[in-house]
MINULUM-149124 format. One line per 4 residues: number of its first residue (from 1); their letters; for each residue x, y, z of N, C-alpha, C. Coordinates in pm, whole numbers, m for minus. Layout:
N
NUM = A = X Y Z X Y Z X Y Z; ...
This chain:
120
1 = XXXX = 11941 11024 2246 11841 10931 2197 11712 11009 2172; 11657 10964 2067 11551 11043 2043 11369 10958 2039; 11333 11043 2041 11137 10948 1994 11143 10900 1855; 11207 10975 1819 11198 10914 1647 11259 10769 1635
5 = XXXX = 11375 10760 1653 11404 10652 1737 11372 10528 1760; 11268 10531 1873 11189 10456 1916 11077 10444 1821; 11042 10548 1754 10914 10515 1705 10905 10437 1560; 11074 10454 1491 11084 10389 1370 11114 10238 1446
9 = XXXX = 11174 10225 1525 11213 10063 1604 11062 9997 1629; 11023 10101 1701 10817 9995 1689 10770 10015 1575; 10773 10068 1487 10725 10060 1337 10807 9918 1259; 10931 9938 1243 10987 9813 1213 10933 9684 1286
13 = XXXX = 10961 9659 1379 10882 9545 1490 10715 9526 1442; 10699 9643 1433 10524 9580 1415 10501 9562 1249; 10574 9580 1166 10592 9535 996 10611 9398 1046; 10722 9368 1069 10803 9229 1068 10667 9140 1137
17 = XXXX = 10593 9155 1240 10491 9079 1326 10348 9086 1192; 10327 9226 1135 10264 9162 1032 10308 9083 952; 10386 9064 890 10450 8964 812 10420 8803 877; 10494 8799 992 10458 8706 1059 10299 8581 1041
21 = XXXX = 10234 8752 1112 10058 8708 1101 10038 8650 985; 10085 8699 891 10006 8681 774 10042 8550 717; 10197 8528 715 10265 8377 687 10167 8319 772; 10154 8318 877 10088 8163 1000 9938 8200 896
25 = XXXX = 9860 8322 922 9695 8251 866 9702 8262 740; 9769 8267 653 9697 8216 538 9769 8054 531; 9872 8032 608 9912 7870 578 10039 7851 474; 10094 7984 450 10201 8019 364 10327 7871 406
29 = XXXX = 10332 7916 478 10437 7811 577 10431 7615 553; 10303 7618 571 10260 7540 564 10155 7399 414; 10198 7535 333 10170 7468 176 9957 7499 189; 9969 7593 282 9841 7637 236 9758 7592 370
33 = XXXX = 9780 7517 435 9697 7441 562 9733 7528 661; 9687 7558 752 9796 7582 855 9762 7475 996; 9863 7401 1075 9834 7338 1148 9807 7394 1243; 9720 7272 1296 9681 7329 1487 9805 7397 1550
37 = XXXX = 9750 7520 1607 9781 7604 1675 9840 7761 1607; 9846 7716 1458 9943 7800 1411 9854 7946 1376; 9704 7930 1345 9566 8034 1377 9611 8163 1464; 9655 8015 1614 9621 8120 1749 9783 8202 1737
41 = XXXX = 9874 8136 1668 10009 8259 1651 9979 8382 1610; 9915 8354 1465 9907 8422 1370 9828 8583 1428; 9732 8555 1525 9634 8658 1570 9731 8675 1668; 9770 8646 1741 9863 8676 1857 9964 8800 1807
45 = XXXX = 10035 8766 1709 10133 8841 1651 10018 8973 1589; 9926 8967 1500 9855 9048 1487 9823 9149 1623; 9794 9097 1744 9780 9148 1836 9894 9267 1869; 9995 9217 1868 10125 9247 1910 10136 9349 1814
49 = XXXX = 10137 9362 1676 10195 9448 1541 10057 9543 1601; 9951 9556 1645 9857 9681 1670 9896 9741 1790; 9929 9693 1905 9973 9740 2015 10111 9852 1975; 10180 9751 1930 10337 9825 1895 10285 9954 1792
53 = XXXX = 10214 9957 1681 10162 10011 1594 10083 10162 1674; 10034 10155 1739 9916 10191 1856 10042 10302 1941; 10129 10230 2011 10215 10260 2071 10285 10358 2023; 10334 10354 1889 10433 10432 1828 10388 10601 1811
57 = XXXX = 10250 10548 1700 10163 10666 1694 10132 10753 1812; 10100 10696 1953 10106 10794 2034 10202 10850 2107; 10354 10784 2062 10475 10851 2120 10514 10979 2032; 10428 10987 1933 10458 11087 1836 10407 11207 1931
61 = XXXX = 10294 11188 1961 10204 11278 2037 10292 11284 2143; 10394 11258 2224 10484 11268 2368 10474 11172 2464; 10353 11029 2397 10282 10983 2564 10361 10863 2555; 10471 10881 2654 10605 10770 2669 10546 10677 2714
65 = XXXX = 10429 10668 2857 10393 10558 2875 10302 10490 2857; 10262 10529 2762 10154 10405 2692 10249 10289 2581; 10386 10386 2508 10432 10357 2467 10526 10211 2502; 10622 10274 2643 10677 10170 2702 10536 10073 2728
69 = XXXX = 10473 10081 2788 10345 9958 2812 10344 9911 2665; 10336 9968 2585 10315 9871 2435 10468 9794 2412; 10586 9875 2425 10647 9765 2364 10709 9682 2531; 10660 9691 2618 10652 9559 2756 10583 9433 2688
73 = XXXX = 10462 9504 2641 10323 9413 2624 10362 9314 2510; 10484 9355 2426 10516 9288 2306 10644 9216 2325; 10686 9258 2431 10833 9178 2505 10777 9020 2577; 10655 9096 2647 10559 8949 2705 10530 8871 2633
77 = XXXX = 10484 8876 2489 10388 8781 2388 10511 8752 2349; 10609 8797 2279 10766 8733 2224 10772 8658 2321; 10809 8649 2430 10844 8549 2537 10730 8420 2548; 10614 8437 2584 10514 8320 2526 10508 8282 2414
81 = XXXX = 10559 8364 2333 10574 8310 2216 10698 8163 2190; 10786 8263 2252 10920 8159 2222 10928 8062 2273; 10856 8051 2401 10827 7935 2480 10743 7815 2409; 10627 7859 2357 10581 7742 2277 10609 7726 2161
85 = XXXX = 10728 7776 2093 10797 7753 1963 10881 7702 1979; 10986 7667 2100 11080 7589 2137 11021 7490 2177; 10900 7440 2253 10873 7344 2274 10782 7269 2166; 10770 7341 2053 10737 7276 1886 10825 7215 1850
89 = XXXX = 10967 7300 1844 11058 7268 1770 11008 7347 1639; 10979 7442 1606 11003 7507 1527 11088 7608 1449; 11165 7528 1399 11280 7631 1413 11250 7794 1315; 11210 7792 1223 11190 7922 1188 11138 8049 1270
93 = XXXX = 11013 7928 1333 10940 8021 1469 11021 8074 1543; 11152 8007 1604 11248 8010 1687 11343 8132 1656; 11392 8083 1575 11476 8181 1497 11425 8342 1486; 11287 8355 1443 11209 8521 1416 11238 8526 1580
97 = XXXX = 11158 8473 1660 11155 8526 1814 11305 8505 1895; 11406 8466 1852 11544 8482 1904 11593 8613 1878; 11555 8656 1740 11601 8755 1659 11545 8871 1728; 11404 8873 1728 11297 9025 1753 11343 9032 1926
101 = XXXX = 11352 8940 1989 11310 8959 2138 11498 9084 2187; 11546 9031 2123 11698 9124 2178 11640 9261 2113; 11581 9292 2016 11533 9384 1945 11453 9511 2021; 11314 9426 2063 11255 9445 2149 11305 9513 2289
105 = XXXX = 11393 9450 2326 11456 9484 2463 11559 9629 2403; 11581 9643 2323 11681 9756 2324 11612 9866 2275; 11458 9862 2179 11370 9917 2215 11349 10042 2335; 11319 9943 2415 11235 9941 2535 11370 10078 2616
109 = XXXX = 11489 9985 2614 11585 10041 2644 11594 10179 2617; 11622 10214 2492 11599 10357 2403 11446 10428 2453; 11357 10373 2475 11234 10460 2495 11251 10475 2671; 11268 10442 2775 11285 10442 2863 11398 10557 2882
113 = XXXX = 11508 10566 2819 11649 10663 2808 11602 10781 2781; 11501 10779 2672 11436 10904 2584 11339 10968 2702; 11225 10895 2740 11220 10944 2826 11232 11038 2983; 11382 10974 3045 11417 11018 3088 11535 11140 3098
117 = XXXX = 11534 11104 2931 11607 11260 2855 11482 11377 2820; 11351 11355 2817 11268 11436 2776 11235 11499 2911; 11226 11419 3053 11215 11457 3199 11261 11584 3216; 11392 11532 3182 11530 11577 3246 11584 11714 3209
């Protein structure tokens, strides 16, 4: 397993979360409005696509654990995330964060492995 690896998997992940952001604030989704609450997604996921983004770039440089902390930090917000998208009933919402969160975790998986192949 390699950094490269990991670092194209948080590059992908943090595209897809921009995408995200950008559907919720401009109201894409929504025929141009966006409803209450859908703002605080939209920056949330923004949040998440800089961390992961953030993360990647410095695994280039070797620094595994800022890295793993970035994609933890993006395993956490997927999970709050999914929590108040299931309790919307949103299913599209549902669906992106069913999809990314197994994603995420195998991630994490691979950078954690890599690491302890770079130890080792």
């Amino acid at each position: 397993m390699s950094a490269r690896r990991v670092v194209s998997l948080m590059g992908f992940e943090a595209a897809t979360l921009v995408a995200a952001s950008t559907l919720h604030l401009t109201g894409v989704l929504t025929g141009g409005r966006p409803p209450h609450g859908v703002n605080r997604a939209g920056v949330a996921e923004a949040a998440i696509a800089v961390a992961l983004a953030a993360g990647a770039l410095v695994l280039v440089r070797g620094r595994h654990g800022i890295a793993i902390g970035a994609i933890a930090f993006a395993i956490a917000g997927f999970g709050v995330g999914l929590s108040m998208t299931a309790r919307e009933g949103a299913a599209g919402d549902v669906a992106y964060h069913v999809t990314m969160l197994p994603i995420l975790l195998y991630t994490l998986v691979v950078a954690l492995r890599t690491r302890r192949g770079l130890a080792g």
